[in-house]
DONUVEX-102046 format. One record per residue: x, y, z of N, C-alpha, C, O, CB in turn; residue in one letter. Coordinates in steps of 0.05 Angstrom, whole numbers, padded with zeros to 5 digits, always signed. Glycine has a CB too. Layout:
BEGIN
XYZXYZXYZXYZXYZA;...
REM end
This chain:
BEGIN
+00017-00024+00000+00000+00000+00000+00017+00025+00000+00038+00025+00013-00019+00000+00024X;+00008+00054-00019+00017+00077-00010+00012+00088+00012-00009+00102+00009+00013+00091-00024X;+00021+00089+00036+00020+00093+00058+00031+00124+00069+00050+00120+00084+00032+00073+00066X;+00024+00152+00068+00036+00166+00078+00043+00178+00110+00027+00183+00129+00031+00177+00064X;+00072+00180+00106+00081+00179+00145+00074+00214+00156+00082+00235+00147+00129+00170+00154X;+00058+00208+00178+00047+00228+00190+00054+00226+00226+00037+00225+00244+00015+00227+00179X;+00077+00225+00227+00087+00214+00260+00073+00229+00277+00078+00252+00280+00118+00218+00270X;+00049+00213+00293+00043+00230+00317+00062+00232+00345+00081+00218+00341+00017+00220+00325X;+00063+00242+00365+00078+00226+00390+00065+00221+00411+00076+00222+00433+00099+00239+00402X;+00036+00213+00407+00013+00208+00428+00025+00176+00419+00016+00163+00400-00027+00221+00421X;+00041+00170+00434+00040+00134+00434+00050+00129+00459+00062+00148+00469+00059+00115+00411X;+00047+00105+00475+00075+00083+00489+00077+00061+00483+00076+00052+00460+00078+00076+00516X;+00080+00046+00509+00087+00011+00498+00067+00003+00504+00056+00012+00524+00110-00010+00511X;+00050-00024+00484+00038-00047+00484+00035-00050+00507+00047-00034+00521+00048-00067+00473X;+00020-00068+00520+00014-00087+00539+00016-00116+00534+00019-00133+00551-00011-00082+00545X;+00014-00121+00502+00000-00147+00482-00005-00142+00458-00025-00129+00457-00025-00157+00489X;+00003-00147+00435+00004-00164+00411-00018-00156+00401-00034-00175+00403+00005-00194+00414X;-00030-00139+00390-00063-00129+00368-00069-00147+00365-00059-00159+00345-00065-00115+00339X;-00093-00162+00383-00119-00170+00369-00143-00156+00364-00163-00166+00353-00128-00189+00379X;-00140-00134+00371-00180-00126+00359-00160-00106+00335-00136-00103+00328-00214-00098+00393X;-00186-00097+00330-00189-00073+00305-00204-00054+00309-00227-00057+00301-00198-00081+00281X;-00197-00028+00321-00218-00012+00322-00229+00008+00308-00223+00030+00315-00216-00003+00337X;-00249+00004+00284-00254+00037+00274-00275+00057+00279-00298+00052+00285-00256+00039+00249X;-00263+00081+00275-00269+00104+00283-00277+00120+00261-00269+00115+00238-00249+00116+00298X;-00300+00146+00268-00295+00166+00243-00283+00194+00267-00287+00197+00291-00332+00175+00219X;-00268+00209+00248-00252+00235+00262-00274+00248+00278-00269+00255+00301-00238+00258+00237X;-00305+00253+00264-00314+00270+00283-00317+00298+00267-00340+00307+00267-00293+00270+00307X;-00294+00316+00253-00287+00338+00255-00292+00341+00228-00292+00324+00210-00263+00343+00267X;-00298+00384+00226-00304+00385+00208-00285+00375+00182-00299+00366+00163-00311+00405+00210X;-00263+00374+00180-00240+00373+00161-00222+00348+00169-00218+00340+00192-00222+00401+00161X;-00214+00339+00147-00191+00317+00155-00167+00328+00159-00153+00312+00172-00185+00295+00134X;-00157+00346+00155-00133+00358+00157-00131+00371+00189-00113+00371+00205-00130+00381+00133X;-00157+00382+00190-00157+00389+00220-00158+00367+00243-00154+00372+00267-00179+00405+00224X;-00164+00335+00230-00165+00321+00253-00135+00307+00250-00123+00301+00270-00191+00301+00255X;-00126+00303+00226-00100+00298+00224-00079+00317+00244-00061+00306+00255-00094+00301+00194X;-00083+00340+00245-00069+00359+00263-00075+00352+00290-00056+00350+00305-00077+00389+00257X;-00105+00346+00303-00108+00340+00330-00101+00308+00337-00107+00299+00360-00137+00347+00337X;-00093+00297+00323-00085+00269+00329-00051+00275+00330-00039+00263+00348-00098+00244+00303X;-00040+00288+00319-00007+00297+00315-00002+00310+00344+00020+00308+00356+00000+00323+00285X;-00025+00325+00354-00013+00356+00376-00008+00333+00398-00022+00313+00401-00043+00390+00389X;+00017+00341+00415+00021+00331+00438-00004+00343+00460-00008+00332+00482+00050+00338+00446X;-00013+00354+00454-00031+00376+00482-00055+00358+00484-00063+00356+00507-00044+00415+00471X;-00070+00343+00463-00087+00335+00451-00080+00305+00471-00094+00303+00492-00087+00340+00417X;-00067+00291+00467-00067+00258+00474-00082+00246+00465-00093+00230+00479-00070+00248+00497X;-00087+00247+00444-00103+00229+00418-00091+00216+00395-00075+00228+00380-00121+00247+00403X;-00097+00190+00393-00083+00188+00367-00088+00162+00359-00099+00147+00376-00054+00195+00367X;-00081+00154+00337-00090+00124+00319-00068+00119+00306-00050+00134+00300-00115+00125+00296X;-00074+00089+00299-00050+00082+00285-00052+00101+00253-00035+00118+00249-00048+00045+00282X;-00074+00097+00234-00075+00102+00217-00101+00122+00208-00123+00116+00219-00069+00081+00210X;-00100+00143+00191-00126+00158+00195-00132+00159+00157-00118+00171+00141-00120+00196+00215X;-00149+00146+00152-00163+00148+00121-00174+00176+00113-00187+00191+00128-00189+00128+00120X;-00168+00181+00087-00177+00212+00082-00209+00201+00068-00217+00177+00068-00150+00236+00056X;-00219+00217+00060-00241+00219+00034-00234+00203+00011-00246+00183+00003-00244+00248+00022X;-00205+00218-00003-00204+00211-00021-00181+00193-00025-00162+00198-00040-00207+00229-00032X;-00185+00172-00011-00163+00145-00004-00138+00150+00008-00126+00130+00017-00154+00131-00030X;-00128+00171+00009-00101+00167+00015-00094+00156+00052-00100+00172+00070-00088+00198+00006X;-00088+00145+00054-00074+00132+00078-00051+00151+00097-00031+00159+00086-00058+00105+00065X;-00055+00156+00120-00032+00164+00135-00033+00142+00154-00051+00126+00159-00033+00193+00148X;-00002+00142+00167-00001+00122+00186+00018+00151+00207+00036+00168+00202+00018+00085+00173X;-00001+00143+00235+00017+00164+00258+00031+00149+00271+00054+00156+00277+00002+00180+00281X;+00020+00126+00278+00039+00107+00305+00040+00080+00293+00020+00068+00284+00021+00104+00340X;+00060+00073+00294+00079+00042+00288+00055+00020+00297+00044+00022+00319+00113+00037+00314X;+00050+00004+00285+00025-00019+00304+00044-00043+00324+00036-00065+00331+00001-00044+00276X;+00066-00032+00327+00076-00048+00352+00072-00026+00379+00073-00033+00402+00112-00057+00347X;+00067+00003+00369+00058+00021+00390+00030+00026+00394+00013+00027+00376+00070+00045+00386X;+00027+00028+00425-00004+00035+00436-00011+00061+00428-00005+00080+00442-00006+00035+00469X;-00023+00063+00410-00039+00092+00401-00060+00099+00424-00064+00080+00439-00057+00089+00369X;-00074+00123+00429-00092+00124+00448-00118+00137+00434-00126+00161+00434-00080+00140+00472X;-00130+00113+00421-00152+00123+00413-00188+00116+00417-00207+00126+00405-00144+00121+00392X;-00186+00091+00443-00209+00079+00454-00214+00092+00477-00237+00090+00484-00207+00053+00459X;-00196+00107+00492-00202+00108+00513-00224+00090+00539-00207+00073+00545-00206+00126+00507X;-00236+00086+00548-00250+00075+00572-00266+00054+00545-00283+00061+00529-00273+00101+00597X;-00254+00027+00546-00276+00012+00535-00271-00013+00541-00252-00021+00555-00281+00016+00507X;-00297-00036+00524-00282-00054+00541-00304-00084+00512-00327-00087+00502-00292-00051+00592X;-00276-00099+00509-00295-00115+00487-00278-00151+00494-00255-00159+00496-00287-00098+00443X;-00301-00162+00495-00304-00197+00498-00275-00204+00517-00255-00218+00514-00303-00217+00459X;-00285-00189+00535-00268-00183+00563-00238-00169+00563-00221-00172+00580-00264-00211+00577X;-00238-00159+00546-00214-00135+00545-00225-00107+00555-00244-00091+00551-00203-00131+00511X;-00203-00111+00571-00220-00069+00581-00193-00059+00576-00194-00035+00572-00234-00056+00628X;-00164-00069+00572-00149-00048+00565-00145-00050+00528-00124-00056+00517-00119-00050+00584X;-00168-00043+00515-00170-00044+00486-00149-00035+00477-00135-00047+00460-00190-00032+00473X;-00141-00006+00490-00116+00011+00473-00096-00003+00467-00082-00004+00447-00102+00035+00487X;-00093-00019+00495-00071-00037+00494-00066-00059+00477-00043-00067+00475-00070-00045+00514X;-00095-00077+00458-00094-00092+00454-00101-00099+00423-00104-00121+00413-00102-00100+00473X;-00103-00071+00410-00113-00059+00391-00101-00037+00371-00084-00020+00375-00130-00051+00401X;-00117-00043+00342-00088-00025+00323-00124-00007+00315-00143-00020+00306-00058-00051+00282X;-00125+00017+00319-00143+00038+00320-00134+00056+00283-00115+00068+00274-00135+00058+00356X;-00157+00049+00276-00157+00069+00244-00190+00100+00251-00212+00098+00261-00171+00034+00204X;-00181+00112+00243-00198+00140+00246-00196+00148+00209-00180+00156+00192-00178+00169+00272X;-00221+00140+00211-00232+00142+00183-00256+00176+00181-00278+00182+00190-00253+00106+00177X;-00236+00191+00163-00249+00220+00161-00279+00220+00147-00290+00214+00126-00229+00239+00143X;-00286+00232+00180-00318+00241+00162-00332+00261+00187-00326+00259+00210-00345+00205+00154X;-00345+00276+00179-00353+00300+00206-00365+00287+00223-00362+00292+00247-00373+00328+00201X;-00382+00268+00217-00401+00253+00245-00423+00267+00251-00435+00286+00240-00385+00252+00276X;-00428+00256+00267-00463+00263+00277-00457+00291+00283-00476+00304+00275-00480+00244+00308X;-00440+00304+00294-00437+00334+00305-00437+00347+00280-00452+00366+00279-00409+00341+00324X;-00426+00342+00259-00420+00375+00243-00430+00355+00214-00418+00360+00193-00375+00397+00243X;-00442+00342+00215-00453+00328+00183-00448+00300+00173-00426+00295+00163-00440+00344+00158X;-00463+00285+00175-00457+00255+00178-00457+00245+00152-00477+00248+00138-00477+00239+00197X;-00440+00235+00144-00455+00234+00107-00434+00209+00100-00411+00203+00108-00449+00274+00078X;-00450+00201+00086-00438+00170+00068-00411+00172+00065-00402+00195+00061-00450+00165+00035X;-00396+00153+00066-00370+00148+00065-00364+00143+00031-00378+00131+00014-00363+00122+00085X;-00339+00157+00030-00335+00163-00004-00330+00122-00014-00331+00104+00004-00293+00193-00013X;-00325+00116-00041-00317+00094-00043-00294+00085-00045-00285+00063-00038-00325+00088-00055X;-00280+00110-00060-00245+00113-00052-00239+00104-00016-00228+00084-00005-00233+00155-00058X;-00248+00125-00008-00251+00120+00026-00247+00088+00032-00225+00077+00037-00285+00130+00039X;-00268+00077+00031-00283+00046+00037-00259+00029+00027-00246+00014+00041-00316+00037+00017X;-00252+00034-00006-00225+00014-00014-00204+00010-00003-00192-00011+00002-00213+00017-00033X;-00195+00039+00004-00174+00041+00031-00177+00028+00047-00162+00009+00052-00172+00063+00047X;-00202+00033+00062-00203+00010+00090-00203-00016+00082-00191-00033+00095-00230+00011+00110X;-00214-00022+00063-00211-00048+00066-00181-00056+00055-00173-00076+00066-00234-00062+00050X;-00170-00049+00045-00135-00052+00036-00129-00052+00058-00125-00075+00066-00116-00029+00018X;-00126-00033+00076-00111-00028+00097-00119-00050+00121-00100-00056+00136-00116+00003+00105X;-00144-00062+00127-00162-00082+00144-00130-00104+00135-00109-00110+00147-00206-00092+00128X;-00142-00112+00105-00128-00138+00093-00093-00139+00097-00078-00158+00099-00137-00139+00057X;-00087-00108+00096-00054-00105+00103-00054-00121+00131-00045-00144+00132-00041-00068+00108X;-00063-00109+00150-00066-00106+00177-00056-00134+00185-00034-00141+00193-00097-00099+00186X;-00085-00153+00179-00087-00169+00182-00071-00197+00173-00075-00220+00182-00103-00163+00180X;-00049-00187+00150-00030-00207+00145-00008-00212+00178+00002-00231+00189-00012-00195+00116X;-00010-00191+00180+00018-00191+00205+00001-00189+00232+00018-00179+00246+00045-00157+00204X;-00021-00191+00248-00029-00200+00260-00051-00213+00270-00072-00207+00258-00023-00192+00265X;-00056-00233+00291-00082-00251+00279-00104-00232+00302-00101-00225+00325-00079-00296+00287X;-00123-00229+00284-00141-00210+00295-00165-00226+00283-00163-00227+00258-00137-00176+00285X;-00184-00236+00290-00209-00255+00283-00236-00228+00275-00238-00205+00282-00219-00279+00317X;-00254-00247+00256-00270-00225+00248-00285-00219+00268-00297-00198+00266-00286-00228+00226X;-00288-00231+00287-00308-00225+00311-00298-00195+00329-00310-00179+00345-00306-00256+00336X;-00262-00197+00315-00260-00170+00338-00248-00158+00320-00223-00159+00322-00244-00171+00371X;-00257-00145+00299-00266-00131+00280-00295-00110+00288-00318-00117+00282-00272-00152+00258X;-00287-00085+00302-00305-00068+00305-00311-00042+00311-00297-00028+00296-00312-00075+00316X;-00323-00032+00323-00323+00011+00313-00318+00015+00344-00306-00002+00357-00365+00034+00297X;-00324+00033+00352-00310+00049+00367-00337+00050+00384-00334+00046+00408-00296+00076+00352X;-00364+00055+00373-00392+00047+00391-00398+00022+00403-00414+00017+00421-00415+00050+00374X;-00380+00004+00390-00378-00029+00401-00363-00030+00428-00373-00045+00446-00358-00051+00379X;-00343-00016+00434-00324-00015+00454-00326-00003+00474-00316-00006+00496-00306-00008+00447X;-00349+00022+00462-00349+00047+00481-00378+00055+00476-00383+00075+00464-00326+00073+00474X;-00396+00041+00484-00426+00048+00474-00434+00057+00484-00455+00063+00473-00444+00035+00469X;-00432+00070+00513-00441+00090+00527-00437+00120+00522-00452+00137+00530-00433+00084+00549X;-00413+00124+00506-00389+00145+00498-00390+00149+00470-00386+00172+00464-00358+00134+00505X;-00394+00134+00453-00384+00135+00431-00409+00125+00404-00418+00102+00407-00358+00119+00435X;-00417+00139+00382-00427+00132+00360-00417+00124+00336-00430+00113+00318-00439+00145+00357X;-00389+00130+00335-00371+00121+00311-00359+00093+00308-00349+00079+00325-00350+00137+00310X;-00363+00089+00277-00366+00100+00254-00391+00117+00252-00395+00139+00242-00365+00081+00236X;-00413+00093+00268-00445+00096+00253-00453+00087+00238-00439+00074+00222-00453+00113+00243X;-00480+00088+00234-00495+00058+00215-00490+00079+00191-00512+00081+00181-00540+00044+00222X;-00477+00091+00180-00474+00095+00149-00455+00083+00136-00451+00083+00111-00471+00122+00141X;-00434+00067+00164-00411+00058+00154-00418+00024+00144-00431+00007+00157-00387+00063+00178X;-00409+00023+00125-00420+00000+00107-00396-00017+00125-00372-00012+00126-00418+00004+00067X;-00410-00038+00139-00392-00061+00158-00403-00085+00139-00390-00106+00135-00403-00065+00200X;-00435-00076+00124-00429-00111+00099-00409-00105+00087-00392-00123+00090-00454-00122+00069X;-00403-00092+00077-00382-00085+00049-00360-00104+00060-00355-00128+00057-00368-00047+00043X;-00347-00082+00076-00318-00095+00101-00333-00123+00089-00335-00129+00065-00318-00085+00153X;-00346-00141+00113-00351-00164+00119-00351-00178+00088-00336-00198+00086-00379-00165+00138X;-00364-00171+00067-00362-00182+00044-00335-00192+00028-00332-00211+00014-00375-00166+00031X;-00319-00173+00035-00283-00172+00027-00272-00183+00046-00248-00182+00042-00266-00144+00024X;-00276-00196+00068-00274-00215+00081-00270-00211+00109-00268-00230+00125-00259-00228+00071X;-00270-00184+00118-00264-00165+00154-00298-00167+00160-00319-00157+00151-00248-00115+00152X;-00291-00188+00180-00312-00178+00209-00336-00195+00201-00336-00209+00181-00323-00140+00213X;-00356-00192+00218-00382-00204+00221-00408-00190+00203-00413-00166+00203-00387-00201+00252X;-00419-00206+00191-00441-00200+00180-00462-00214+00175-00457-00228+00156-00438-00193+00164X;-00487-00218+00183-00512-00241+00175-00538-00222+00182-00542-00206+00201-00513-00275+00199X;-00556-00228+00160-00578-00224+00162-00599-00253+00162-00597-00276+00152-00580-00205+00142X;-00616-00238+00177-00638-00269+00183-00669-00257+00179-00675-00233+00174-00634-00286+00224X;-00686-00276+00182-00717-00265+00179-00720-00261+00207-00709-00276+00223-00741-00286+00166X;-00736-00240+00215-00747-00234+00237-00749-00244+00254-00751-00267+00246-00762-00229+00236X;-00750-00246+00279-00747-00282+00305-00781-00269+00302-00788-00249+00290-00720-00286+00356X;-00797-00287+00317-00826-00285+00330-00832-00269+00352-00810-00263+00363-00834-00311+00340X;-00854-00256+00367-00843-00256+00400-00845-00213+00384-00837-00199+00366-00793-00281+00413X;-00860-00210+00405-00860-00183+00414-00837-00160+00417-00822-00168+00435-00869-00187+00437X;-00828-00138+00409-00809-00124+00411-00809-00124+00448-00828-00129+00462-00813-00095+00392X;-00772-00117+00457-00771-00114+00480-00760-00085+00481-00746-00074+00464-00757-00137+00493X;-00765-00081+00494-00756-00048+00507-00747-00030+00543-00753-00038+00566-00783-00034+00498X;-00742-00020+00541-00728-00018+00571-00748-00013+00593-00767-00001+00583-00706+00007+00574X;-00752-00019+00620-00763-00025+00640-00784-00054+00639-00800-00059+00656-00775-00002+00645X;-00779-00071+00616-00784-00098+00610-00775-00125+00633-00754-00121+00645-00769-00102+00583X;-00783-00139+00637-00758-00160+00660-00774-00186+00649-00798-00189+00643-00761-00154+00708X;-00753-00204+00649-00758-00224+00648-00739-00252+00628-00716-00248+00619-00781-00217+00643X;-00751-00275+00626-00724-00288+00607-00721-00280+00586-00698-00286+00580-00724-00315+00600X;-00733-00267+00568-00733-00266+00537-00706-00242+00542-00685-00244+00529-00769-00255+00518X;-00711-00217+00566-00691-00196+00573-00657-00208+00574-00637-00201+00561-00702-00185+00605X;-00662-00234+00599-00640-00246+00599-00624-00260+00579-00599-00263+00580-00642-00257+00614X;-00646-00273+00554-00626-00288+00539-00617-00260+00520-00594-00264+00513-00639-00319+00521X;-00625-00241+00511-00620-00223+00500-00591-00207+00504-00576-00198+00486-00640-00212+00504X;-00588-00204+00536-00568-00192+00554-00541-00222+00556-00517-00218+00560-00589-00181+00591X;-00552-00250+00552-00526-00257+00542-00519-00267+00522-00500-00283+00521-00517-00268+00552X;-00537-00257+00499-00523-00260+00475-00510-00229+00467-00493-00228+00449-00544-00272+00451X;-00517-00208+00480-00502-00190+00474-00466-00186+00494-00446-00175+00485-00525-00167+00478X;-00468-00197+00515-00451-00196+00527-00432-00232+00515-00413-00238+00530-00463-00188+00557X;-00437-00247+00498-00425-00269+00482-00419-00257+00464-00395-00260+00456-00438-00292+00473X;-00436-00239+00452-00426-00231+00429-00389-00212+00434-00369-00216+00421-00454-00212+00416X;-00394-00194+00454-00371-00180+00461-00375-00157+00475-00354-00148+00485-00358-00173+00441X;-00394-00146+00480-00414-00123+00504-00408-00130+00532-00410-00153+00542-00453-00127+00503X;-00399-00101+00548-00404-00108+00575-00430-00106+00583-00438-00083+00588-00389-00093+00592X;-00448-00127+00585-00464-00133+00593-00480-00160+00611-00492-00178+00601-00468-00126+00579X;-00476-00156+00638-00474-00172+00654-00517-00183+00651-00536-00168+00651-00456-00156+00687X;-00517-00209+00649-00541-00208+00640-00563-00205+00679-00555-00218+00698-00544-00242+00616X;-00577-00194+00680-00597-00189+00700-00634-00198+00695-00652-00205+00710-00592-00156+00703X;-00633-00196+00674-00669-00195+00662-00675-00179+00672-00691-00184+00690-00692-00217+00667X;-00669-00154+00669-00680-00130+00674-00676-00120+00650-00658-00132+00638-00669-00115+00696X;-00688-00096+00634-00686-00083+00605-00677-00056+00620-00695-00040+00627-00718-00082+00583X;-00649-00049+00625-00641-00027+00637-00636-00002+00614-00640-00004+00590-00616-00036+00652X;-00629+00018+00628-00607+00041+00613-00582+00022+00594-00582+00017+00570-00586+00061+00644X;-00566+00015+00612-00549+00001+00596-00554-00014+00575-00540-00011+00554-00537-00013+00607X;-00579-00038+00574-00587-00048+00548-00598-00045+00532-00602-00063+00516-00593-00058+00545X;-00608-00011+00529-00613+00003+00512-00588+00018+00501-00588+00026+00477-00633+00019+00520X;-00573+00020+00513-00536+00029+00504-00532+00002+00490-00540+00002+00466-00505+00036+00536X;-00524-00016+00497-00518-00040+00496-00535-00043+00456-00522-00045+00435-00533-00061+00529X;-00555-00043+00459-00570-00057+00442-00571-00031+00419-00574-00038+00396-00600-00070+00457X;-00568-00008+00423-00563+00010+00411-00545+00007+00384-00549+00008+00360-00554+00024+00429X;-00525+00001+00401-00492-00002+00391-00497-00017+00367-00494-00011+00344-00469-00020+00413X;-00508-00045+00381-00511-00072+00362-00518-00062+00341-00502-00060+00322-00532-00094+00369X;-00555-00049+00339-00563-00048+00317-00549-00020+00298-00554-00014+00275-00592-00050+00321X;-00534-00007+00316-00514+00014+00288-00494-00006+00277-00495-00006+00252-00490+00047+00303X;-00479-00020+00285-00464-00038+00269-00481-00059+00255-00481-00057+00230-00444-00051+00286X;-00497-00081+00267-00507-00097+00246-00543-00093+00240-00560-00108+00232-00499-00128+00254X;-00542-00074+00247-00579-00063+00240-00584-00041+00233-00606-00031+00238-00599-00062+00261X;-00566-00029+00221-00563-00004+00217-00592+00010+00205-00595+00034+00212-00539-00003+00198X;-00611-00001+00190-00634+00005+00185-00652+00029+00209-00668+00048+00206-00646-00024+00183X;-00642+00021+00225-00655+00032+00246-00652+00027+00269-00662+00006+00277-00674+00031+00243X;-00637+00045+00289-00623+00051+00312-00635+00064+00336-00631+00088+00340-00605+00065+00305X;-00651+00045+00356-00671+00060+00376-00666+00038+00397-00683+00037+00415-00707+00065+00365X;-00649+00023+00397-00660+00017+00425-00670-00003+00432-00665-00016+00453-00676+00032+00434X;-00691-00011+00411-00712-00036+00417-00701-00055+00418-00678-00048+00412-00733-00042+00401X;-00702-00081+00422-00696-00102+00416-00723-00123+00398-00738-00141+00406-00684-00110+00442X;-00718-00109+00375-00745-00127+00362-00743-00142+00352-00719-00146+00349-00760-00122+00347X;-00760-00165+00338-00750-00198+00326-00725-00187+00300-00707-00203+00299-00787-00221+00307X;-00724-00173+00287-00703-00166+00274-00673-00171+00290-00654-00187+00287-00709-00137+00268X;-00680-00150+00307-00652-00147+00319-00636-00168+00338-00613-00170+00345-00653-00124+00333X;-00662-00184+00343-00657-00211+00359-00648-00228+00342-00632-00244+00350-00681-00225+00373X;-00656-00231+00312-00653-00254+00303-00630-00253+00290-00620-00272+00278-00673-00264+00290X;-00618-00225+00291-00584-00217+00279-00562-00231+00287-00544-00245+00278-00573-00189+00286X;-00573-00219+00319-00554-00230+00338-00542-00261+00339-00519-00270+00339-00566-00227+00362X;-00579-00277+00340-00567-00292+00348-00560-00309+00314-00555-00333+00316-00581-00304+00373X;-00559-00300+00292-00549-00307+00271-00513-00299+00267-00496-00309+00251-00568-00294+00251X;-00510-00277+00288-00475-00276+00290-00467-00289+00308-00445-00298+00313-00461-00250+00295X;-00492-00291+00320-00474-00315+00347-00465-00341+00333-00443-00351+00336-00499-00329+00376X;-00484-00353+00316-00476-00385+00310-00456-00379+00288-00444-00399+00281-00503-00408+00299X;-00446-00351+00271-00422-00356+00259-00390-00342+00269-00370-00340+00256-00429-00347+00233X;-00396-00335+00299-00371-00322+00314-00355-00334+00341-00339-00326+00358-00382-00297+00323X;-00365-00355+00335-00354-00374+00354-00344-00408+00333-00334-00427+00345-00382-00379+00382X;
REM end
């Protein structure tokens, strides 16, 4: 790949060996301006690699170095992600200043760069994921505009669609088993979510997340036979 070097000095040392994959979008109005806030020491932000619009690739931090770009998260029992993870920040303004489809130049990049990645370390498609997966209380990026079939089709990460399960939508202040098996297939899947059968705050975060990455259709919260029957259609191909 044409790769251009953009050295940030927001790094240190590893903890462990990259297995997840985390992506991100910048957030900001401009890529040049988030390229600059991932570089500033003042800032303590930063990724291994940040995608422009129009394909071109920078790389800030070495992927044998801890970039700091998860902050507080925690996936299929990793809570020090930064540590355990090679973080790409893919430019686009985001929900704050204009959320808009990802170019296709853009998308080829990532996926080049996924498939680079992934020659030199073993990272499984299951932990292949955005930045709302890790940090769903905190965080909406990429967002359901980010095409994760595409990725998944070229061969990065999880993807299945299924027909609808049966059974009534669930929604928060709900209790009961249908709550609990829900709360541990999301916490199997890779969610901190300790299952209770209660339909809390959290499993509306929780379930949120899910359906921006694999339900992107529509992002509220519910847990309806759709979004149930996703799950558990990634469950029987992620294990």
């Amino acid at each position: 790949m044409n790769i251009i070097e953009a050295p940030s000095p927001n790094f240190d040392t590893r903890t462990a060996p990259p297995s997840l994959l985390v992506l991100h979008y910048t957030g900001m109005k401009t890529g040049p301006e988030a390229l600059e806030r991932l570089c500033d020491p003042e800032a303590k932000v930063s990724a291994h690699y940040l995608v422009e619009e129009d394909g071109r690739v920078f790389r800030l931090v070495a992927e044998e170095r801890r970039a700091w770009h998860a902050g507080v998260s925690y996936w299929r029992g990793r809570r020090n992600v930064n540590g355990e993870s090679i973080g790409i920040e893919i430019v686009n303004p985001g929900h704050e200043w204009g959320y808009r489809q990802f170019p296709d130049a853009q998308i080829e990049s990532v996926i080049a760069l996924v498939a680079d990645i992934r020659t030199r370390w073993d990272i499984e498609d299951r932990d292949i994921v955005g930045h709302s997966d890790v940090a769903p209380d905190r965080k909406d990026d990429p967002g359901e505009l980010f095409p994760w079939k595409r990725l998944a089709e070229a061969g990065h990460g999880l993807w299945a669609e299924w027909p609808p399960a049966p059974g009534a939508p669930i929604g928060e202040g709900e209790e009961g088993a249908a709550v609990f098996a829900l709360q541990a297939g999301l916490t199997r899947l890779g969610f901190d979510l300790p299952p209770s059968g209660r339909f809390d705050v959290a499993t509306t975060v929780a379930v949120r997340a899910f359906q921006r990455h694999w339900r992107p259709e529509k992002v509220d919260g519910i847990a309806d036979g759709d979004t149930r029957a996703r799950l558990i259609a990634l469950l029987r191909i992620s294990t």
